[in-house]
C-alpha positions as a LaTeX table, in Angstrom:
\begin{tabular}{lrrr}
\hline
Residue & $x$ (\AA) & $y$ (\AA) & $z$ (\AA) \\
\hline
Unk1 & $-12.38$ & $-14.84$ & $-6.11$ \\
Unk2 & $-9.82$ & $-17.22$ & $-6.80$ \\
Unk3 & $-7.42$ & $-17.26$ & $-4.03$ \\
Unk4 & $-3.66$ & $-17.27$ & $-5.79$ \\
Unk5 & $-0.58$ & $-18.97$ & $-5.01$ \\
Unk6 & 2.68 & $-17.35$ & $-4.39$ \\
Unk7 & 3.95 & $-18.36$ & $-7.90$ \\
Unk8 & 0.85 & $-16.27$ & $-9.09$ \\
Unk9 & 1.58 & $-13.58$ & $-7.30$ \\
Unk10 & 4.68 & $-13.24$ & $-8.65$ \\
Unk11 & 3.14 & $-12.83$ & $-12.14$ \\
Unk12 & 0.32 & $-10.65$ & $-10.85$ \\
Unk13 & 2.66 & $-8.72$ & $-9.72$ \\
Unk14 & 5.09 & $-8.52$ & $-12.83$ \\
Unk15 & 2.26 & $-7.52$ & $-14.57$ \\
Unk16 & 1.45 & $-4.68$ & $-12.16$ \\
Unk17 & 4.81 & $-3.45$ & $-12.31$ \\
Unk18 & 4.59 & $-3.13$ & $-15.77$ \\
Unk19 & 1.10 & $-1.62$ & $-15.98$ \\
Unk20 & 2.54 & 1.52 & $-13.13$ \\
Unk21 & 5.31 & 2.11 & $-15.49$ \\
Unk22 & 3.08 & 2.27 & $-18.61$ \\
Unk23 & 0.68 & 4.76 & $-16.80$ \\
Unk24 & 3.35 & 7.31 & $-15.39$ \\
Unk25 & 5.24 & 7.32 & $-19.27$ \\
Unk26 & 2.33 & 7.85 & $-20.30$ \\
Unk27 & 0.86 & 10.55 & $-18.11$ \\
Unk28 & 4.38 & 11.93 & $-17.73$ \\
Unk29 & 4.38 & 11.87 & $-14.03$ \\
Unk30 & 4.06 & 9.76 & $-11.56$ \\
Unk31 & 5.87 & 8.73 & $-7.89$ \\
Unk32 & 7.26 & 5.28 & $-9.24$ \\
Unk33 & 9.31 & 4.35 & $-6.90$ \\
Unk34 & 7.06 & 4.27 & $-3.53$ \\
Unk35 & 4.87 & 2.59 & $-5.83$ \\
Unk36 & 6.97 & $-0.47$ & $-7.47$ \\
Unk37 & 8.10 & $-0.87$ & $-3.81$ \\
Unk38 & 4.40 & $-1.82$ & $-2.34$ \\
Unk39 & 2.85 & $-3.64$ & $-5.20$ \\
Unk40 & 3.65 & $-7.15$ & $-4.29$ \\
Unk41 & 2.45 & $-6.09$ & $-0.56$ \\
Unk42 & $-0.98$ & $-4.63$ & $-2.07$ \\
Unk43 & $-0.50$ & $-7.88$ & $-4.96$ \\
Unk44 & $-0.65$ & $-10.18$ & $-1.54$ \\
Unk45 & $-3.65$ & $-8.27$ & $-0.10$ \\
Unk46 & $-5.98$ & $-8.35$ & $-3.02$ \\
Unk47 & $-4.75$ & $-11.90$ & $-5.16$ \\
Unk48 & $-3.72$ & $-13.79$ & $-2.03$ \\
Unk49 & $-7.32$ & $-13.59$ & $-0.66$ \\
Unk50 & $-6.45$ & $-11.92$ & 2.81 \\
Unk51 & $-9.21$ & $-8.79$ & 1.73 \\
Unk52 & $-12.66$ & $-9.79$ & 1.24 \\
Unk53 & $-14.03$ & $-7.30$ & $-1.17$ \\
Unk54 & $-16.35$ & $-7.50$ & $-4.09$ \\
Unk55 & $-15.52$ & $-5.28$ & $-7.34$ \\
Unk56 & $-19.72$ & $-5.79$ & $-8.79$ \\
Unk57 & $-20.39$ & $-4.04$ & $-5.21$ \\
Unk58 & $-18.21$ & $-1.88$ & $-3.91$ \\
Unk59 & $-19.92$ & $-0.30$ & $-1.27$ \\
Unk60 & $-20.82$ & $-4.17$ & 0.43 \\
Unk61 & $-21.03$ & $-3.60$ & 3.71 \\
Unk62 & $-18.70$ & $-6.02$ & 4.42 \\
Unk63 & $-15.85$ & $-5.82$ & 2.87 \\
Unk64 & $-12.55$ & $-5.19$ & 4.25 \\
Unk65 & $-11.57$ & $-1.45$ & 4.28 \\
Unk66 & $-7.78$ & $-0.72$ & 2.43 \\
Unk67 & $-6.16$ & 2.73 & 3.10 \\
Unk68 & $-3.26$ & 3.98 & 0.77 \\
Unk69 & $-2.44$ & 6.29 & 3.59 \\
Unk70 & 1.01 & 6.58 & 1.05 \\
Unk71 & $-1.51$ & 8.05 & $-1.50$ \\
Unk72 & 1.31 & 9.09 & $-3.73$ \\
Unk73 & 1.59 & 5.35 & $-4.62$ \\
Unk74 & $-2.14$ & 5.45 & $-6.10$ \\
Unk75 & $-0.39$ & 3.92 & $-9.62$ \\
Unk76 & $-0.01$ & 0.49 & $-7.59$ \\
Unk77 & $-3.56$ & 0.91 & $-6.21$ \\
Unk78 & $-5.19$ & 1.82 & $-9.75$ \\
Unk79 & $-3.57$ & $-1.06$ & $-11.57$ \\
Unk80 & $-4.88$ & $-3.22$ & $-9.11$ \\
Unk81 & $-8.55$ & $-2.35$ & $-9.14$ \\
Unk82 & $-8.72$ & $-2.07$ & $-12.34$ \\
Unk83 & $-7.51$ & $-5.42$ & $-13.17$ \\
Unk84 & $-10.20$ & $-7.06$ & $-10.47$ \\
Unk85 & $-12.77$ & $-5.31$ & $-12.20$ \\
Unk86 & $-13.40$ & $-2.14$ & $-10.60$ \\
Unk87 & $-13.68$ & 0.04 & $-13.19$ \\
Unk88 & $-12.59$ & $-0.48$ & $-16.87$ \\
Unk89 & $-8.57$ & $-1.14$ & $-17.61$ \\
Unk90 & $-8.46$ & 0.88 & $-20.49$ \\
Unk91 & $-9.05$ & 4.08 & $-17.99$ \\
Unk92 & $-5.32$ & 3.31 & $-16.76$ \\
Unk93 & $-3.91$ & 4.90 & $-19.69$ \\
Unk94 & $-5.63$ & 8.30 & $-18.42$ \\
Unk95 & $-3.72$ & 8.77 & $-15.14$ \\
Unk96 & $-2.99$ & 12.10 & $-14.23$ \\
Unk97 & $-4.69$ & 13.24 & $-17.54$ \\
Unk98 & $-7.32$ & 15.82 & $-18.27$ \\
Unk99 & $-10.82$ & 14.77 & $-17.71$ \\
Unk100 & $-9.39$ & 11.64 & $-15.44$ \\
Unk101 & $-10.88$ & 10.88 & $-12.34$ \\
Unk102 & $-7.69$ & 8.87 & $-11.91$ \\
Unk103 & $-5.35$ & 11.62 & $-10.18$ \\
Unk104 & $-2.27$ & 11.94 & $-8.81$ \\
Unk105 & $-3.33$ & 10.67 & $-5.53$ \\
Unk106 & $-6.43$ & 8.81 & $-4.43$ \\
Unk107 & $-9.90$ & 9.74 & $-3.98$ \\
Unk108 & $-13.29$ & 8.01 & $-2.93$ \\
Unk109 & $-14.83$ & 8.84 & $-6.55$ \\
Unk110 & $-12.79$ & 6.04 & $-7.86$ \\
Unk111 & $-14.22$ & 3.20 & $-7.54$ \\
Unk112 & $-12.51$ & 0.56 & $-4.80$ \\
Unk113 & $-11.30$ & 4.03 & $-3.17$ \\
Unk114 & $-11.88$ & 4.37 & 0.65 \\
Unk115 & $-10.30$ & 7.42 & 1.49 \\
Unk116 & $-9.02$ & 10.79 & $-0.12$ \\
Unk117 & $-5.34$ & 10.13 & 0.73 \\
Unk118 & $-2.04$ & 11.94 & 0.08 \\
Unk119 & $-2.01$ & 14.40 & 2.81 \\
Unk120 & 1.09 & 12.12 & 4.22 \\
Unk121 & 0.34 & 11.14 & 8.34 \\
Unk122 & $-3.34$ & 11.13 & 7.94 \\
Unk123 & $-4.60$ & 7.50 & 6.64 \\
Unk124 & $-3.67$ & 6.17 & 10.15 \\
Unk125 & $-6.13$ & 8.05 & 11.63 \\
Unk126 & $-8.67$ & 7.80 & 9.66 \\
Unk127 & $-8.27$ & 3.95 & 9.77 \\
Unk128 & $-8.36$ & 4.01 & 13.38 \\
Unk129 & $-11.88$ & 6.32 & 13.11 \\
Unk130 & $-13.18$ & 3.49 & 11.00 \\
Unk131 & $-12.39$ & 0.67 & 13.40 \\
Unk132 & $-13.65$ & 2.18 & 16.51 \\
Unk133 & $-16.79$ & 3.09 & 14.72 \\
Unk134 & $-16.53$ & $-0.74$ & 13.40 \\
Unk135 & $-16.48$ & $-1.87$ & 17.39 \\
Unk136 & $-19.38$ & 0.41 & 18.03 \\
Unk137 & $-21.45$ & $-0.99$ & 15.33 \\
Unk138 & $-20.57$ & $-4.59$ & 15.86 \\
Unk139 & $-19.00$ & $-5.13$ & 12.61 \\
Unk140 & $-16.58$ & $-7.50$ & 11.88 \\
Unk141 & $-14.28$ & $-6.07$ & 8.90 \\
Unk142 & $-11.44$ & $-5.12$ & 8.91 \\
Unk143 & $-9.35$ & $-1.79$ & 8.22 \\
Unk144 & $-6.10$ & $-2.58$ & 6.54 \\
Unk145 & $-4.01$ & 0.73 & 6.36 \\
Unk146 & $-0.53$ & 0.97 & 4.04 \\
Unk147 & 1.70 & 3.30 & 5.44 \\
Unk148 & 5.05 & 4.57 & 4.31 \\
Unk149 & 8.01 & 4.58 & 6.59 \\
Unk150 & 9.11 & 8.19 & 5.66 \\
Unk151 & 5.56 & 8.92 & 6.68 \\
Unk152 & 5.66 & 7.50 & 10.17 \\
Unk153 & 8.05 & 11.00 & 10.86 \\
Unk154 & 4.53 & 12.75 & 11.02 \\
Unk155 & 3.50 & 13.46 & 14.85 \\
Unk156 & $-0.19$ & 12.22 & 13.31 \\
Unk157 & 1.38 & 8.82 & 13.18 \\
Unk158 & 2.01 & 8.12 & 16.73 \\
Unk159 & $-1.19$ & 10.06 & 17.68 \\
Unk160 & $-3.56$ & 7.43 & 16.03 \\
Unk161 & $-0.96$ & 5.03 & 17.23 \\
Unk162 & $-1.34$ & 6.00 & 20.72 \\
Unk163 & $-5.07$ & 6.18 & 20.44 \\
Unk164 & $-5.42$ & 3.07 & 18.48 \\
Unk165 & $-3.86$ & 0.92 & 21.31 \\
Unk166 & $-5.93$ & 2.48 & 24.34 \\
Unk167 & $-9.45$ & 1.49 & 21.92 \\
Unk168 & $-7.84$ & $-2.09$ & 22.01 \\
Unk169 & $-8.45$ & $-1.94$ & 17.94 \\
Unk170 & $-7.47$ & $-5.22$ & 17.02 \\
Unk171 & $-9.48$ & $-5.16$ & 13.88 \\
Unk172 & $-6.70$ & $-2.14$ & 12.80 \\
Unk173 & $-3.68$ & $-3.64$ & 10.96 \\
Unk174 & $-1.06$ & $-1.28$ & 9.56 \\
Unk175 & 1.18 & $-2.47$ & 7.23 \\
Unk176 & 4.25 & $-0.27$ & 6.64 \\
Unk177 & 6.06 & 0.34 & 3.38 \\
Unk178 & 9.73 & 0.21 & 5.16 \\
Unk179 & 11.73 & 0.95 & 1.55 \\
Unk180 & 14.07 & 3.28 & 4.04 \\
Unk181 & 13.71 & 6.19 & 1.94 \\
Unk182 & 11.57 & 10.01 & 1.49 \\
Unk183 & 11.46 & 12.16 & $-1.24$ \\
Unk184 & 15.12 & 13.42 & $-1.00$ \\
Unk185 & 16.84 & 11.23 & 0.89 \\
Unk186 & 17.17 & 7.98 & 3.64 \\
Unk187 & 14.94 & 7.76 & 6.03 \\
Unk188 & 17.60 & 7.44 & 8.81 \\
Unk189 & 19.90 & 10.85 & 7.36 \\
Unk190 & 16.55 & 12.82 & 7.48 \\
Unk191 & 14.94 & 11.55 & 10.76 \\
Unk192 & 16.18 & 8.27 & 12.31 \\
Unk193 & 13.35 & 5.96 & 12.84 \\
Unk194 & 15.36 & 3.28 & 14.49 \\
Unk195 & 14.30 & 1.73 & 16.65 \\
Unk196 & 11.67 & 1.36 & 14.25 \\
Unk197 & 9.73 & $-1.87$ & 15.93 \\
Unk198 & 10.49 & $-1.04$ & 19.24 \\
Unk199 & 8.64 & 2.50 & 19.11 \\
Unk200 & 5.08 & 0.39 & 17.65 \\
Unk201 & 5.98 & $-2.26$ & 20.68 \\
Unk202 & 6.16 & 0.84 & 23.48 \\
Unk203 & 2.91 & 2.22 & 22.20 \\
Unk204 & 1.64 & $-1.02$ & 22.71 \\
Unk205 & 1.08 & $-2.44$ & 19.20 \\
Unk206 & 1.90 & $-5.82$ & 18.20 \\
Unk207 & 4.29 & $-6.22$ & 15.80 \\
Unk208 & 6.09 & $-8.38$ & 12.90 \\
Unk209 & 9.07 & $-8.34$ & 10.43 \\
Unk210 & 8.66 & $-9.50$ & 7.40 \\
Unk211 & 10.10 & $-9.09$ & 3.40 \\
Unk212 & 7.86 & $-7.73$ & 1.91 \\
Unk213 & 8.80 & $-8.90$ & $-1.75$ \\
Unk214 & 8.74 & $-12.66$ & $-0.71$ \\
Unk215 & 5.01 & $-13.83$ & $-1.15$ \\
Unk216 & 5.31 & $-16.86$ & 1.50 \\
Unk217 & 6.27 & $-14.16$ & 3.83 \\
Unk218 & 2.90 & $-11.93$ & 4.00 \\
Unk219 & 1.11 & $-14.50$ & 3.37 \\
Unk220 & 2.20 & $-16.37$ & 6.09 \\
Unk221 & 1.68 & $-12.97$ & 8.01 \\
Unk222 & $-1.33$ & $-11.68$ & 6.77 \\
Unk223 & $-3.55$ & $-15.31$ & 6.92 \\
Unk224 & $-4.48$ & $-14.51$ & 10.35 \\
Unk225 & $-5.48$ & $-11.12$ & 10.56 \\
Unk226 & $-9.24$ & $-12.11$ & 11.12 \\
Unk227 & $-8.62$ & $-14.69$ & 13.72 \\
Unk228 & $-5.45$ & $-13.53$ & 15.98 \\
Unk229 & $-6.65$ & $-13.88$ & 19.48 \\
Unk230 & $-4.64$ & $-10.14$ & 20.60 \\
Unk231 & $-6.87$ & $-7.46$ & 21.68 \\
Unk232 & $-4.32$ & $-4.34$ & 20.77 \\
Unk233 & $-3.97$ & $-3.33$ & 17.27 \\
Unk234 & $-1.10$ & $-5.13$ & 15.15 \\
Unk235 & 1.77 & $-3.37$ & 12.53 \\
Unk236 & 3.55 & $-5.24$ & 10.16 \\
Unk237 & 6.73 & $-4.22$ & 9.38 \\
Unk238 & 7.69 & $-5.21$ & 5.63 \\
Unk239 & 11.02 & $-4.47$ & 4.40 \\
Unk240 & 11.21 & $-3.49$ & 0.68 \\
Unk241 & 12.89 & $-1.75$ & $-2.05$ \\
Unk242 & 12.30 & 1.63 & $-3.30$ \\
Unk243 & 12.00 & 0.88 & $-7.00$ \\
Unk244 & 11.79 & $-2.64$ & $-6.68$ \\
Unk245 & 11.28 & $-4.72$ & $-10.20$ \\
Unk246 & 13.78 & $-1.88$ & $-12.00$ \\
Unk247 & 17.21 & $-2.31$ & $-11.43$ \\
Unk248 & 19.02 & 1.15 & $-11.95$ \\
Unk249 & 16.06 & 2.67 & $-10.05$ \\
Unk250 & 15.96 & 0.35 & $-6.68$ \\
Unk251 & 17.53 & 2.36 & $-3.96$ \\
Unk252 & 18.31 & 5.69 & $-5.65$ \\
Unk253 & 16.77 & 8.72 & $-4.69$ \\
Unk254 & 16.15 & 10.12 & $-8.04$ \\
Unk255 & 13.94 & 7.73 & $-8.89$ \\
Unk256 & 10.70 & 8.44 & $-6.56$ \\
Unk257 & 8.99 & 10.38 & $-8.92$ \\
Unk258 & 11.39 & 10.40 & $-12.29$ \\
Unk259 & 9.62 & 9.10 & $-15.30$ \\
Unk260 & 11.98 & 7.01 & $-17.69$ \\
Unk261 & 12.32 & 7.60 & $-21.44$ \\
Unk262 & 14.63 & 6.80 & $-24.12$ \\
Unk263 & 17.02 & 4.10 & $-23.08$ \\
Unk264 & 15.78 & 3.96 & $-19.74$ \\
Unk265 & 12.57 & 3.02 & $-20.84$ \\
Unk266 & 13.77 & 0.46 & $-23.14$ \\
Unk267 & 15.60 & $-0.87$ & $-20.04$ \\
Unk268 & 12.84 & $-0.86$ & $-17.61$ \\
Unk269 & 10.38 & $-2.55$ & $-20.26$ \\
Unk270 & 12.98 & $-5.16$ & $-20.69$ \\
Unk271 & 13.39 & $-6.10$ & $-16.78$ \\
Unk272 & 9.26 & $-6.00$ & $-16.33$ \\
Unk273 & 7.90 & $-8.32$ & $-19.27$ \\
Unk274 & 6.44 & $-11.55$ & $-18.62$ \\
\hline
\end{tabular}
């Protein structure tokens, strides 16, 4: 595929917005928040040709494994897919409906779909089964994992963490969602995660900071994942904003699974057209 520029991106990713907000109105549910604040990460991933994927084939053995570990963000995930081709756009507009196999959270019957994800803690591990079993085969992918940040206050974090580092997976990347905020409230009232780079760096990880809105900045950070010379595993740390793209839902709690109408709808159609 065509690999995009950041101006692109920015448009891909406008029109991504606006596709997640037209699938949770219309399904009448939805976690839009956690998912308008990773879309220009996953926009980067898939348009800024860092994956290597192929929609005609999805099971191509070597392609780049993604993991929505954050699985409650699938509306990000689904928007994207389907506009590379993985399965029909027009099956958007049946998210979270009867008869969909588009659901709430992700599964491997959609198409594009590595994991069943949603179980929060769990898509860490998993990617770290994958690249071990990537080492023992002698395959070169790689396994690309999206966390959240309330997520990394799961014990199953740190475990994969731990054993990710002493397997020397450097083929593992985890990118992490850091919006700073849960279901309910801020990450650092609930359980303080600071200091948040410094834990990855102690279990021996290696780690960047990035924005994780600003397109030169990932893709300045993601370009080397297949050559970096490190033999540990590597996080990157992007910094975002829960309900990013909507401006009376960026940083307010309310908003991670709320579904606008009325006025509010009017509003956030206004702030995500082209």
């Amino acid at each position: 595929m065509k690999i995009a520029g950041p101006q692109d991106l920015v448009i891909k990713a406008q029109q991504t917005r606006r596709e997640i907000l037209e699938m949770i109105v219309k399904a009448k549910k939805g976690h839009i928040g956690g998912a308008l604040s990773c879309t220009d990460i996953l926009v980067s991933l898939f348009h800024g040709g860092i994956l290597r994927f192929d929609p005609k084939n999805p099971a191509w053995g070597k392609r780049d494994r993604l993991i929505l570990s954050k699985g409650h963000s699938c509306a990000a995930l689904y928007a994207i897919l389907a506009d590379l081709g993985y399965f029909p756009s027009s099956q958007l507009q049946t998210f979270c409906q009867a008869g969909t196999f588009l659901g709430g959270h992700p599964d491997r019957n959609i198409p594009g779909v590595e994991a069943d994800t949603g179980s929060l803690g769990n898509g860490l591990g998993i990617g770290a089964g994958m690249a071990v079993a990537a080492k023992m085969d002698g395959q070169k992918h790689l396994v690309v994992v999206l966390l959240g940040d309330g997520e990394c206050q799961e014990g199953s974090v740190w475990e994969a963490a731990m054993f990710a580092a002493h397997h020397k997976l450097n083929n593992l990347i985890a990118i992490v969602d850091r919006n700073h905020q849960g279901v309910t409230d801020f990450t650092e009232d609930s359980s303080n995660l600071e200091p948040f780079a410094d834990k990855w760096k102690g279990f021996n990880w290696d780690v960047r900071e990035i924005n994780g809105h600003s397109f030169a900045d990932m893709l300045n950070a993601f370009q080397d994942f297949r050559t970096r010379k490190s033999n540990q595993p590597l996080v990157v740390i992007a910094e975002t904003v829960k309900g990013k793209g909507v401006s009376f839902m960026e940083r307010q709690l309310e908003w991670h699974h709320s579904v606008p109408s009325g006025k509010e709808l009017e509003e956030a159609r206004r702030e995500l057209s082209l």
